[in-house]
Backbone as CSV, one residue per row, in Angstrom:
resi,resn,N_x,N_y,N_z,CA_x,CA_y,CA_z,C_x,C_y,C_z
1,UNK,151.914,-23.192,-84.326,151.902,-21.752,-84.429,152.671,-21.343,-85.679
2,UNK,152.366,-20.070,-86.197,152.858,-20.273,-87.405,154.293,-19.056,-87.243
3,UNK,155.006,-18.744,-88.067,156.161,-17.933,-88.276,157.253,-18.510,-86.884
4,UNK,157.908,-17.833,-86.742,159.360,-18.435,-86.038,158.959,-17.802,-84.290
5,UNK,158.287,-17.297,-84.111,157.627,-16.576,-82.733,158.139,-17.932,-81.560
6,UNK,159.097,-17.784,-80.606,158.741,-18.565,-79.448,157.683,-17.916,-78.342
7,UNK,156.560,-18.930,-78.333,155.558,-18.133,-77.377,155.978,-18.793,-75.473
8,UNK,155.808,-17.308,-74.523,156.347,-17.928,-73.600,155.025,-17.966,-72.751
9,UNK,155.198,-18.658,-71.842,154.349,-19.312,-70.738,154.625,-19.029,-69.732
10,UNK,153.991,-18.066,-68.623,154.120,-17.870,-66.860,152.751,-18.585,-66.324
11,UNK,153.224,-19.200,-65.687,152.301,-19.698,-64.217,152.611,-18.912,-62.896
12,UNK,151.664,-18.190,-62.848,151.726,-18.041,-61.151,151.452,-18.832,-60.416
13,UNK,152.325,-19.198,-59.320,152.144,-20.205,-58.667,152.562,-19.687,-56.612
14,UNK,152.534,-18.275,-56.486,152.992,-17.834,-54.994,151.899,-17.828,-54.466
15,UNK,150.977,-18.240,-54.398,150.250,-18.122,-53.132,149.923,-18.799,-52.309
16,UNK,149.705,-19.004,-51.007,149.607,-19.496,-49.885,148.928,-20.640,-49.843
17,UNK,147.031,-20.184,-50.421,146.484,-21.413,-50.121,145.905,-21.368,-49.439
18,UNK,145.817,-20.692,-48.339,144.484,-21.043,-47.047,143.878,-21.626,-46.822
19,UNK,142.193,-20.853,-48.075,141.470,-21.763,-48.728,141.669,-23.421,-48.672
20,UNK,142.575,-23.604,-49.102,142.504,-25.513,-49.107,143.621,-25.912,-47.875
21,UNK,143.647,-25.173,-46.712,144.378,-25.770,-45.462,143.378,-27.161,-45.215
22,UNK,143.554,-28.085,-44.897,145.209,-28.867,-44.567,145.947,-29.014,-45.643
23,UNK,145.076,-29.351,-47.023,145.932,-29.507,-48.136,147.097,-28.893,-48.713
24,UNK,147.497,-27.650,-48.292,148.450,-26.936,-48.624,149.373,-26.546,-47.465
25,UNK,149.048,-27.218,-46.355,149.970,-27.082,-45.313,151.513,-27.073,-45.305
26,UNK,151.861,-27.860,-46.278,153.365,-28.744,-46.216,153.057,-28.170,-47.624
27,UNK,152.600,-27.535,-48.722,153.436,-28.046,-50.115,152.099,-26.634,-50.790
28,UNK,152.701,-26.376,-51.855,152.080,-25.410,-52.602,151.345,-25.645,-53.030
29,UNK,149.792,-24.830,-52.841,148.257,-25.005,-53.955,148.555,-25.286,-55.308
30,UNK,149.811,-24.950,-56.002,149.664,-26.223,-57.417,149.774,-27.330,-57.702
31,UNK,150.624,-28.039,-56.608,151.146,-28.764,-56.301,149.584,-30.073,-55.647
32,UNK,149.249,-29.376,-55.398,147.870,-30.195,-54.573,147.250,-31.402,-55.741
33,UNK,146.917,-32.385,-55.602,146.773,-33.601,-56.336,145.239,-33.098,-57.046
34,UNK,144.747,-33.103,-58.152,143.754,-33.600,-58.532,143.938,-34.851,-59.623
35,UNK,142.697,-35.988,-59.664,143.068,-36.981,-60.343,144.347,-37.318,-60.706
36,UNK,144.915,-37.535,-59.525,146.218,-38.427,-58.990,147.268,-37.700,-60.046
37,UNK,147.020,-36.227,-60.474,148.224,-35.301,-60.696,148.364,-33.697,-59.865
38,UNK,149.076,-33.218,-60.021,149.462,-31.805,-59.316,148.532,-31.154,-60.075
39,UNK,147.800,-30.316,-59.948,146.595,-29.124,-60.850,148.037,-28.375,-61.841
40,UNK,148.907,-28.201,-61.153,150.042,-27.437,-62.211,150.100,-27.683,-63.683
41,UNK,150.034,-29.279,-63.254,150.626,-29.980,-65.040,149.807,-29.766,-65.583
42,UNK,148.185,-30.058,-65.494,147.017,-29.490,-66.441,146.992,-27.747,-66.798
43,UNK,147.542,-27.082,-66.117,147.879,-25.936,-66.655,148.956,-26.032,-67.725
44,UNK,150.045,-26.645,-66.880,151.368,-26.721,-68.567,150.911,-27.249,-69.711
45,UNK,150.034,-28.387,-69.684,149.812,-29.142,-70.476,148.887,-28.199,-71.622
46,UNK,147.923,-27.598,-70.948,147.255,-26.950,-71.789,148.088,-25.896,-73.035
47,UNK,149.293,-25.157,-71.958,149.878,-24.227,-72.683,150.513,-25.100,-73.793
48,UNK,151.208,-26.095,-73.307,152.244,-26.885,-74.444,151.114,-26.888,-75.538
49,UNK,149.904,-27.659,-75.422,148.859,-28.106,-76.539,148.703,-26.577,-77.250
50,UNK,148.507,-25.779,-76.935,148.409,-24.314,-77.369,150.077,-23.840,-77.930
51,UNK,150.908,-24.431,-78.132,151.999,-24.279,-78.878,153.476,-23.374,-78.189
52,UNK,152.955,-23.477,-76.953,153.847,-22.457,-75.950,154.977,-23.503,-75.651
53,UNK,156.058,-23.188,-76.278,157.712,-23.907,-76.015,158.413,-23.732,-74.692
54,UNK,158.332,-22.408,-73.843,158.628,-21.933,-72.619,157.460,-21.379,-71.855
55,UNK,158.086,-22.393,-70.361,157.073,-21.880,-69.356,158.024,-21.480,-68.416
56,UNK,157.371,-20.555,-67.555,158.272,-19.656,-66.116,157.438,-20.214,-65.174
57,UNK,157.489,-20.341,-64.135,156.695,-20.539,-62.858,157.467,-19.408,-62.118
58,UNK,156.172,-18.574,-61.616,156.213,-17.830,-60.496,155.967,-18.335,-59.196
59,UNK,156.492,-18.040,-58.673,156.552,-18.950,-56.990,157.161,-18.471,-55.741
60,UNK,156.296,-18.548,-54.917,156.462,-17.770,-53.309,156.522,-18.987,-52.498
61,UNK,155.482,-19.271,-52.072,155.076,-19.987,-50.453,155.101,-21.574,-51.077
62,UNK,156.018,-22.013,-50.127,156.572,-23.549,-50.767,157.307,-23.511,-52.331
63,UNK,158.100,-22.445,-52.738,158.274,-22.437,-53.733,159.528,-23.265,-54.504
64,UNK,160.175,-24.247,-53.282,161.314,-24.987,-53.662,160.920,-26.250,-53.759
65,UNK,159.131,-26.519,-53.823,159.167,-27.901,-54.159,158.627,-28.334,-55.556
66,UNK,158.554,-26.383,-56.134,158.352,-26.667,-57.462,159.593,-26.866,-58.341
67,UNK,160.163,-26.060,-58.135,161.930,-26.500,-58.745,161.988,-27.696,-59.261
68,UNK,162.015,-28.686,-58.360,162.143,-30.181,-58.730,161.164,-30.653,-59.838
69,UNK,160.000,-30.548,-59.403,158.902,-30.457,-60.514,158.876,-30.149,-61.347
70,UNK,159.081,-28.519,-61.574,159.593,-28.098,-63.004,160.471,-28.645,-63.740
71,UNK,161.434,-29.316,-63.374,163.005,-29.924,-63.748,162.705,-31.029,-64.500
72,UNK,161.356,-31.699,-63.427,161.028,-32.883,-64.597,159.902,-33.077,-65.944
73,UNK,159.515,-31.460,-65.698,158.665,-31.445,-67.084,159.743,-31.736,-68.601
74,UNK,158.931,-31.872,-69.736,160.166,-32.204,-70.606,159.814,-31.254,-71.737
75,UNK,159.953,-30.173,-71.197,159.936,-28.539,-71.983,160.868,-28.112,-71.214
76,UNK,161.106,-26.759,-71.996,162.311,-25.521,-71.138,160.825,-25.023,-70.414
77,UNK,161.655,-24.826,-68.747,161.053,-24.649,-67.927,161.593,-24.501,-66.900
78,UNK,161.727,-23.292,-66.026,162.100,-22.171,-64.990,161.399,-22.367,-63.456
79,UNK,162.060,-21.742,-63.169,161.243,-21.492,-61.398,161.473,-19.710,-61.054
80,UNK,161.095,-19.025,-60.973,161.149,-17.845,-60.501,160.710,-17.362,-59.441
81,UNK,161.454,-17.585,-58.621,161.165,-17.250,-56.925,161.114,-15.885,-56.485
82,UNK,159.459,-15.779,-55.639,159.295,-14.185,-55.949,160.049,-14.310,-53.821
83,UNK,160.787,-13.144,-53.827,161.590,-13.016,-52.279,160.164,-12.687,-51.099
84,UNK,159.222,-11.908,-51.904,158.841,-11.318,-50.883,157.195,-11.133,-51.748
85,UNK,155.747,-11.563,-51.155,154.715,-11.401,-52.182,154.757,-10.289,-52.877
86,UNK,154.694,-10.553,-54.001,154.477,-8.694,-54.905,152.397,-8.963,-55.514
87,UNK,151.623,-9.635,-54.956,150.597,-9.340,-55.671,150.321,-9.870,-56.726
88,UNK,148.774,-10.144,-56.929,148.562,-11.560,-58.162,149.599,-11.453,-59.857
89,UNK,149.826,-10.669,-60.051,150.081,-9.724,-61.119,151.247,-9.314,-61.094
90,UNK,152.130,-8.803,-59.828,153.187,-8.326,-59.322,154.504,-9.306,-60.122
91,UNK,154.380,-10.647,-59.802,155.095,-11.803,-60.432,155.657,-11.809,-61.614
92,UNK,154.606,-10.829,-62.581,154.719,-11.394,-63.685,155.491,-9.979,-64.570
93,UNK,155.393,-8.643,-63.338,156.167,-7.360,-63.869,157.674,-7.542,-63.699
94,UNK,157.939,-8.256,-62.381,159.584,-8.915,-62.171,159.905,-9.654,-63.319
95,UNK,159.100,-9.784,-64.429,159.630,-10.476,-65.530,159.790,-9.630,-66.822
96,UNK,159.068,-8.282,-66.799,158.755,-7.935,-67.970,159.975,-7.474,-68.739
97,UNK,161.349,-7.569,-68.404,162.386,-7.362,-69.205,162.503,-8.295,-70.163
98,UNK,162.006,-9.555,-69.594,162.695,-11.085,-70.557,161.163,-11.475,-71.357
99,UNK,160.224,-10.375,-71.369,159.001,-11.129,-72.297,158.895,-9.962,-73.427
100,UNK,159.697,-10.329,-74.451,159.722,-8.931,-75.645,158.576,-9.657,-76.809
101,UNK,157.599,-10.448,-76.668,156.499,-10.948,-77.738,155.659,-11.741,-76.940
102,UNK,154.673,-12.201,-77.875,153.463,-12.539,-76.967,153.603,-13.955,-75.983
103,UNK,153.208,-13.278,-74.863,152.861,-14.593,-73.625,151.782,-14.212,-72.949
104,UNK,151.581,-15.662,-72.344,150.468,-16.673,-71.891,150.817,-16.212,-70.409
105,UNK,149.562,-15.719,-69.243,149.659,-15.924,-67.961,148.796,-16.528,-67.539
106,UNK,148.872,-17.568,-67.317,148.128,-18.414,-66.273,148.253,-18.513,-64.796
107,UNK,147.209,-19.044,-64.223,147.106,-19.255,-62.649,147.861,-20.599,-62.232
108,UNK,148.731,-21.259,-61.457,149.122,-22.306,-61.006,148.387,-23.617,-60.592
109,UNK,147.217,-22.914,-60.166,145.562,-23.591,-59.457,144.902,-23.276,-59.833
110,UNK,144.210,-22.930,-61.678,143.349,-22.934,-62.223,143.125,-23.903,-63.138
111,UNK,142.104,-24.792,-63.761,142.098,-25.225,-64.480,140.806,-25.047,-65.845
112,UNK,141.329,-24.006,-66.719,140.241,-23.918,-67.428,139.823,-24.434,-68.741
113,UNK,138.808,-24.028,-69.334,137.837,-25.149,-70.523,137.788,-24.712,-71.500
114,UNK,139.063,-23.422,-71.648,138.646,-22.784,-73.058,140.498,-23.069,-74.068
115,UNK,140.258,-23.164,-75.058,141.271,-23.519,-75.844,142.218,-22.128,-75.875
116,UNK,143.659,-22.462,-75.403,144.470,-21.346,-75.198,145.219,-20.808,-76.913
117,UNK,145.167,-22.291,-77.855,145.766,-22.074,-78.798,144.479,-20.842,-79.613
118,UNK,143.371,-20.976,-79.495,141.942,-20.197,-79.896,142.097,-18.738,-79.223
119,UNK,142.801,-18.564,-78.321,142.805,-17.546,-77.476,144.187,-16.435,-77.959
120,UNK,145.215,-16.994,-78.151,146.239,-15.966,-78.669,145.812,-15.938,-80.483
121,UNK,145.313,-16.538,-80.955,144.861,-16.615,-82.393,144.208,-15.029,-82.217
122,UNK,142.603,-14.982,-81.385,142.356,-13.815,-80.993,142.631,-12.856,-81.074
123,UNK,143.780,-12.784,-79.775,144.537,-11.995,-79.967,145.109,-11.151,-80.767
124,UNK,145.854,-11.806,-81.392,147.104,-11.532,-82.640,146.256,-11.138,-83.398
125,UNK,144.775,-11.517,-84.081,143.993,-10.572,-84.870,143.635,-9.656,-84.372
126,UNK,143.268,-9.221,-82.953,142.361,-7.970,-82.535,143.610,-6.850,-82.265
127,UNK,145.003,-7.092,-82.529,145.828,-5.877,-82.623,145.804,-5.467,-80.992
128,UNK,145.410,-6.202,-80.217,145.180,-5.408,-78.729,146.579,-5.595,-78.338
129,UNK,146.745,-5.268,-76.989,147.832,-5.489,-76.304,147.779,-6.060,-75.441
130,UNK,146.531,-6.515,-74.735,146.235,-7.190,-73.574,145.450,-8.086,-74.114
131,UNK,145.028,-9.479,-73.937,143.700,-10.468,-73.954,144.065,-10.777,-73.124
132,UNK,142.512,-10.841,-72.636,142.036,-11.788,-70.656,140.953,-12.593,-70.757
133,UNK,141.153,-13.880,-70.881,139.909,-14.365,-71.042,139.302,-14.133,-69.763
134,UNK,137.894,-14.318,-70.097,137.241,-14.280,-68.597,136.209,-15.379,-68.187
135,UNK,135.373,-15.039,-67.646,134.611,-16.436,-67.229,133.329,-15.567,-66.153
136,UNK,132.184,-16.095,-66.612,131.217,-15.588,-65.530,130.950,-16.204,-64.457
137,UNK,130.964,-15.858,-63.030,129.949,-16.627,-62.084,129.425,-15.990,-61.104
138,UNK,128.413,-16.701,-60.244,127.580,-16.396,-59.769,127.725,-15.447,-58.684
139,UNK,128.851,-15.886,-57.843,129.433,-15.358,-56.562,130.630,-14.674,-57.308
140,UNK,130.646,-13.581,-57.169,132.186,-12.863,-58.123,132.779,-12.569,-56.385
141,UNK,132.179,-12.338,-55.234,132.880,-12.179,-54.290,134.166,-12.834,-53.830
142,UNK,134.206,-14.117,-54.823,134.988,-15.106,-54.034,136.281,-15.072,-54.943
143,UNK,136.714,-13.994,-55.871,137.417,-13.494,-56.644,137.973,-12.391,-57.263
144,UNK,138.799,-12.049,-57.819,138.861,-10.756,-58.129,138.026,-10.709,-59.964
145,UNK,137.844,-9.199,-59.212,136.728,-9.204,-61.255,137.485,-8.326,-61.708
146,UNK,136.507,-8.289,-63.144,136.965,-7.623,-64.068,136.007,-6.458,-64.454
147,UNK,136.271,-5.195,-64.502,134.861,-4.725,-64.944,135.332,-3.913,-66.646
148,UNK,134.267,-4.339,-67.368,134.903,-3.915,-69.023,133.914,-2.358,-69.272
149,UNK,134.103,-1.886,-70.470,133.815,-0.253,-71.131,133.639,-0.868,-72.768
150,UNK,133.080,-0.494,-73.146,132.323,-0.493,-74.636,133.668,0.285,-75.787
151,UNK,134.452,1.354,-74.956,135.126,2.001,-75.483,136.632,2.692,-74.710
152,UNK,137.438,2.461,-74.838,138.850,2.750,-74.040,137.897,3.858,-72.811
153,UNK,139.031,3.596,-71.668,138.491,4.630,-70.693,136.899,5.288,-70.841
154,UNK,135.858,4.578,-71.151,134.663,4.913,-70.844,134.235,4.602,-69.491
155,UNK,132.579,4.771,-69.056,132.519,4.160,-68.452,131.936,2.298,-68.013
156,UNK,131.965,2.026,-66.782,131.857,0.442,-67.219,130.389,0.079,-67.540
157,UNK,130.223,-1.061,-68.144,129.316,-1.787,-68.504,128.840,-3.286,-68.061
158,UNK,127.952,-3.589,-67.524,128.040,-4.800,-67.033,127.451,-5.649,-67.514
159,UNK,127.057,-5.147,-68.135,126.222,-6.436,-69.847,126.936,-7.004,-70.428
160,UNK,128.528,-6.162,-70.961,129.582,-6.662,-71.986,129.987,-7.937,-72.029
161,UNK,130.037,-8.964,-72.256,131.048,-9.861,-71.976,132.460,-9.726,-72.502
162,UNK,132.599,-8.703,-73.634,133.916,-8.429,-74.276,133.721,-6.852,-74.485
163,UNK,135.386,-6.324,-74.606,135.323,-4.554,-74.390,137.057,-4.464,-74.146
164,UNK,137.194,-3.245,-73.197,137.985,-2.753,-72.966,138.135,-3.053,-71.424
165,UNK,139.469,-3.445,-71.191,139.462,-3.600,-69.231,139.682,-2.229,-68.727
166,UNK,138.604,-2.038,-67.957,138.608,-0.712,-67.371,139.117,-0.401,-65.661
167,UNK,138.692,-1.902,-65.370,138.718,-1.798,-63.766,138.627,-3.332,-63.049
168,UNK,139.703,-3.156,-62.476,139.903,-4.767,-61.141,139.597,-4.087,-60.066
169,UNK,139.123,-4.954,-59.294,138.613,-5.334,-57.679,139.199,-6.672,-57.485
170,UNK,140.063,-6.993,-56.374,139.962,-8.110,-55.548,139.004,-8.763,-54.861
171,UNK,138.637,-9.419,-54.291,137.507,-10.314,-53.968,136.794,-9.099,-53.196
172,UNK,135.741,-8.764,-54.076,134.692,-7.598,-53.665,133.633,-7.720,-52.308
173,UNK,133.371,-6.986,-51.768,131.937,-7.603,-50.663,130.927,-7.210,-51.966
174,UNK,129.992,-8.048,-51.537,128.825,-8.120,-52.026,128.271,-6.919,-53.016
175,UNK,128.303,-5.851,-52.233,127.911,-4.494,-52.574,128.805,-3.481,-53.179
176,UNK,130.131,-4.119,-53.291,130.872,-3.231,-54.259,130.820,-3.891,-55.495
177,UNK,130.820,-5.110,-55.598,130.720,-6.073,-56.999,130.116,-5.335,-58.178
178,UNK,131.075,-5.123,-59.399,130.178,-3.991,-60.761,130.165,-5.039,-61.744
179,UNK,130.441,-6.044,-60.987,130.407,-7.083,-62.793,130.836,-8.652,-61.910
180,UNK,130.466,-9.393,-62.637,130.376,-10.724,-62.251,131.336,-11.547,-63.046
181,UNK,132.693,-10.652,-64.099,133.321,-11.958,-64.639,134.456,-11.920,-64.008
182,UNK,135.583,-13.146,-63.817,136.804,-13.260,-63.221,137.551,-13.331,-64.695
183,UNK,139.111,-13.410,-64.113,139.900,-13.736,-64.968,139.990,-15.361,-65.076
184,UNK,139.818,-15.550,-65.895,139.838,-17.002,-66.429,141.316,-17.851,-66.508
């Protein structure tokens, strides 16, 4: 990355898990093994490769067995224990005193395919204040969307793949769904 900028890194990592009961019974959905690692580290890993020096982990439900975990990554790296759920998003406002330049929010249990270092590059040229990558699929029910506007506070568009964020829904029924991309 270029100039003296430390870029910081949040993972959300509070949520329950349901979805993958038994697997998350005893231990947190980041924490859950894919190819004989935690899904977490392929999230850090990505950020580190993308030039991010500090990561935070947000963390609720099982959130003291990331501590340890975090401790043994070999970056500066936090645990931030949320007391009580504040909401996908909520996590990351309990922080907004200590993030004065650009950071990275990622999911704890996502693992995605798009280059993060390509993504704040973006950014930092389009002068915005927000970038979200997104991602299309088929079933948007099974997620929360995104619905974008052609132009600040217009109305939405569901053709766009890029715009202005106008409007979230949490995992929609069928018939409220206005757009089919998630947050990535």
């Amino acid at each position: 990355m270029e100039g003296s900028e430390t870029l910081k890194g949040i993972i959300m990592a509070g949520g329950r898990g349901t979805r993958l009961m038994p697997l998350t019974k005893n231990k947190p959905k980041p924490m859950v093994s894919v190819l004989g690692r935690p899904v977490i580290d392929y999230v850090k890993d990505s950020m580190v490769h993308a030039g991010i020096s500090e990561i935070i982990v947000t963390t609720g439900y099982q959130g003291e067995q990331l501590v340890s975990h975090v401790d043994s990554w070999d970056i500066n790296g936090r645990v931030n224990q949320e007391e009580q759920p504040m909401g996908t998003a909520g996590s990351v406002k309990l922080l907004a005193d200590s993030l004065d330049s650009t950071f990275v929010v990622g999911s704890g249990d996502s693992v995605a395919s798009f280059d993060i270092h390509d993504l704040i590059q973006s950014h930092k040229k389009s002068g915005a204040k927000v970038t979200m990558a997104l991602w299309s699929v088929d079933n948007p029910s099974e997620y929360g969307i995104v619905g974008l506007s052609s132009q600040h506070r217009e109305d939405l568009d569901s053709k766009l793949e890029e715009g202005f964020i106008s409007k979230f829904l949490e995992k929609p029924k069928p018939q409220e769904a206005f757009s089919n991309l998630i947050n990535a």
